[in-house]
BALO-251731 format. One record per residue (C-alpha): residue number from 1; x, y, z; residue in three letters. Coordinates in pm, whole numbers, plus 50000, padded with zeros to 5 digits. Layout:
! residues N
nr->NUM c1->X c2->Y c3->Z rest->Ala .
...
//
This chain:
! residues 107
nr->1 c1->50000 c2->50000 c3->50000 rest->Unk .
nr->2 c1->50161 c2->50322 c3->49917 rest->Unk .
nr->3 c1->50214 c2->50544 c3->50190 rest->Unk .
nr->4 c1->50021 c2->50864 c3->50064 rest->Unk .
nr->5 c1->49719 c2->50620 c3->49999 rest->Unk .
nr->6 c1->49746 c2->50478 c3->50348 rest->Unk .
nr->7 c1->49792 c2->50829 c3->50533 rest->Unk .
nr->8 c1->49491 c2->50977 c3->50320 rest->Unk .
nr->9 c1->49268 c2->50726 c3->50430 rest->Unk .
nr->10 c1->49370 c2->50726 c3->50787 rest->Unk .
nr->11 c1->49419 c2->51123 c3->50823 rest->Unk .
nr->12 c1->49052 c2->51158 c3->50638 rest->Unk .
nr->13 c1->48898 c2->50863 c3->50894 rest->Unk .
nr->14 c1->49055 c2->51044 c3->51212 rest->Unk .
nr->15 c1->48952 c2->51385 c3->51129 rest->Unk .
nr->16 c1->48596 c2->51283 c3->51079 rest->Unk .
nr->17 c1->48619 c2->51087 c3->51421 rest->Unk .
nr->18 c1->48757 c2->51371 c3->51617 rest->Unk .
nr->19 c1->48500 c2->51619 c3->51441 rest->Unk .
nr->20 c1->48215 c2->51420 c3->51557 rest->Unk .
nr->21 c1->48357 c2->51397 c3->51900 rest->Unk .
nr->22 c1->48453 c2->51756 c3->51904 rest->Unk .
nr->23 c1->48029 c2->51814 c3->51893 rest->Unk .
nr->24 c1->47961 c2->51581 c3->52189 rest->Unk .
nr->25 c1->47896 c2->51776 c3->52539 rest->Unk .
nr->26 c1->47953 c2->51479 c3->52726 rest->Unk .
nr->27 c1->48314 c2->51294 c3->52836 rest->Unk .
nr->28 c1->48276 c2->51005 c3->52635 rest->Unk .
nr->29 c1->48462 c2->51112 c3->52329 rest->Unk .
nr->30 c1->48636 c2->50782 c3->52285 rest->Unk .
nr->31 c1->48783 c2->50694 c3->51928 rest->Unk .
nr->32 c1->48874 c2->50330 c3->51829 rest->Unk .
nr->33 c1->49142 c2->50246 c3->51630 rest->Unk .
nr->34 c1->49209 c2->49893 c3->51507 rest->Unk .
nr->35 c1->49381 c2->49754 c3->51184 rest->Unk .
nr->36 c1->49486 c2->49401 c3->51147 rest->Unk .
nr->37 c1->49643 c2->49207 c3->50789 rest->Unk .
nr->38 c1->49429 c2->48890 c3->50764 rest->Unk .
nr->39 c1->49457 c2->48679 c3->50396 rest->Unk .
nr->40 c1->49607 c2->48966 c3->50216 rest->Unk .
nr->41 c1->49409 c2->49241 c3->50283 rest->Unk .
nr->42 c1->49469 c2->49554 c3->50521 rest->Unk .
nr->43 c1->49127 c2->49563 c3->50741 rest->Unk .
nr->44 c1->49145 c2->49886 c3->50951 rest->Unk .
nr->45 c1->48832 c2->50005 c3->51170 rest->Unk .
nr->46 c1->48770 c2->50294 c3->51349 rest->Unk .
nr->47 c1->48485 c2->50359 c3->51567 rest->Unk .
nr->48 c1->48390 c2->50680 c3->51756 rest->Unk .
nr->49 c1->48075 c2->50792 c3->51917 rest->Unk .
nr->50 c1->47772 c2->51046 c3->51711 rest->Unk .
nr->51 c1->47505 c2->51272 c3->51909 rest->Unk .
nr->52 c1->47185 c2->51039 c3->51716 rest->Unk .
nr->53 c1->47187 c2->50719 c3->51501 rest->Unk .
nr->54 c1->47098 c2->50830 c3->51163 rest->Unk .
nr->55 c1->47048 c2->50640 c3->50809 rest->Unk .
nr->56 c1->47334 c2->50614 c3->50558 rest->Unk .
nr->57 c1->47226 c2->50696 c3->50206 rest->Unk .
nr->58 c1->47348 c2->50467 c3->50014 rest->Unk .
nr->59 c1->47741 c2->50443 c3->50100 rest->Unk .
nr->60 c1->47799 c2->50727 c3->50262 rest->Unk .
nr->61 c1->47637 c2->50981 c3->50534 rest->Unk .
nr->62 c1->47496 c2->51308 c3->50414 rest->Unk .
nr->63 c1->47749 c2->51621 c3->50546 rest->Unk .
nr->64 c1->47666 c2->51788 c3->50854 rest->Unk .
nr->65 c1->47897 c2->52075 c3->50738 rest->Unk .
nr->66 c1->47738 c2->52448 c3->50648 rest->Unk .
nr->67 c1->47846 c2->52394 c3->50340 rest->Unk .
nr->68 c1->47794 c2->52102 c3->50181 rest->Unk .
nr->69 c1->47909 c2->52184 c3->49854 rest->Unk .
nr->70 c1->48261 c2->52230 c3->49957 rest->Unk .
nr->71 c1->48285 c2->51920 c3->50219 rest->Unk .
nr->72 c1->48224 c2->51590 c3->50252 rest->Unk .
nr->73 c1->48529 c2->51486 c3->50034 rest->Unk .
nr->74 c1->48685 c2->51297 c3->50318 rest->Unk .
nr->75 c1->48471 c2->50956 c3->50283 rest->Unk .
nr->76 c1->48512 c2->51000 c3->49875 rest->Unk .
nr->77 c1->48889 c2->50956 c3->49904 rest->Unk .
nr->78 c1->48897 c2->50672 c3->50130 rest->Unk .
nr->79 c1->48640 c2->50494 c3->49897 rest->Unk .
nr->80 c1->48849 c2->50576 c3->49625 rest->Unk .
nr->81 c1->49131 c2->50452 c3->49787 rest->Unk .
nr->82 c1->48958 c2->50165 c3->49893 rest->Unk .
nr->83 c1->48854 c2->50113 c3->49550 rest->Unk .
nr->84 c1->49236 c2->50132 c3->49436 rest->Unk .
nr->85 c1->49309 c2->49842 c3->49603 rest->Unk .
nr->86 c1->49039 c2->49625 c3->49527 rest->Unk .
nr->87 c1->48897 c2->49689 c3->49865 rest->Unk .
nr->88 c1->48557 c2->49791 c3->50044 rest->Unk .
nr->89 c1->48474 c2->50085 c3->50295 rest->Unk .
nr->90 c1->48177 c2->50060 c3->50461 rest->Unk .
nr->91 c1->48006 c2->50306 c3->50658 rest->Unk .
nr->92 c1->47724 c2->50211 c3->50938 rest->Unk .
nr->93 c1->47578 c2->50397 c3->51284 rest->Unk .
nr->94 c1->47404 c2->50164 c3->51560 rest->Unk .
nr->95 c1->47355 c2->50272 c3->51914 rest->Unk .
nr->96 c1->47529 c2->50610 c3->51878 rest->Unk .
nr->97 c1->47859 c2->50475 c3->51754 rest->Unk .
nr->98 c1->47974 c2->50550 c3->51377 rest->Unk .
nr->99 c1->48208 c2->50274 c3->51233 rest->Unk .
nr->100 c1->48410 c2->50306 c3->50902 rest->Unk .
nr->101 c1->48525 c2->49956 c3->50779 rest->Unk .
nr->102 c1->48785 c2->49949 c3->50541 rest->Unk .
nr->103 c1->48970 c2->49653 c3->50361 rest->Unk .
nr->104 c1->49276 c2->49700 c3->50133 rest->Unk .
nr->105 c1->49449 c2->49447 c3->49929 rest->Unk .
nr->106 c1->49812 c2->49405 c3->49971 rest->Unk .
nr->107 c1->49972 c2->49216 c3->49665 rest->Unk .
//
């Protein structure tokens, strides 16, 4: 995996983790990192806590951002990325917690 790929996809997943902790009143702004290499492919997770469970369209949330026109690129790259390396990224929200799956092919 080339390294700009990998820190794109990580930098873009961690931002958007501590931006939706950064709206949270409360003290349980916890973000979960894991990555493992199982069978060839790069599987990294990261979890973090959102304010409401709310429905993904499709493959990707809708921006909370003012904005919207100029946001919301984050989740693009990583799928893109994803995509790169014959991959997946995944996207899903149950009981307040946002996960991003994402699964990278290494040759």
């Amino acid at each position: 995996i080339d390294n700009v790929d990998l820190c794109i996809a990580l930098g873009n997943a961690v931002d958007n983790a501590i931006e939706a902790c950064e709206k949270l009143s409360g003290t349980d702004k916890i973000v979960d990192i894991s990555a493992n290499y199982q069978q060839s492919h790069f599987i990294l997770i990261i979890k973090n806590p959102v304010s409401e469970d709310y429905a993904i369209n499709g493959s990707f949330p809708e921006t909370t951002k003012a904005d919207p026109l100029k946001h919301g690129f984050g989740l693009s790259n990583i799928k893109r990325i994803a995509d790169k390396y014959d991959g997946d990224m995944s996207v899903e929200v149950n009981d307040c917690i946002f996960t991003l799956y994402l699964v990278l092919k290494v040759n």
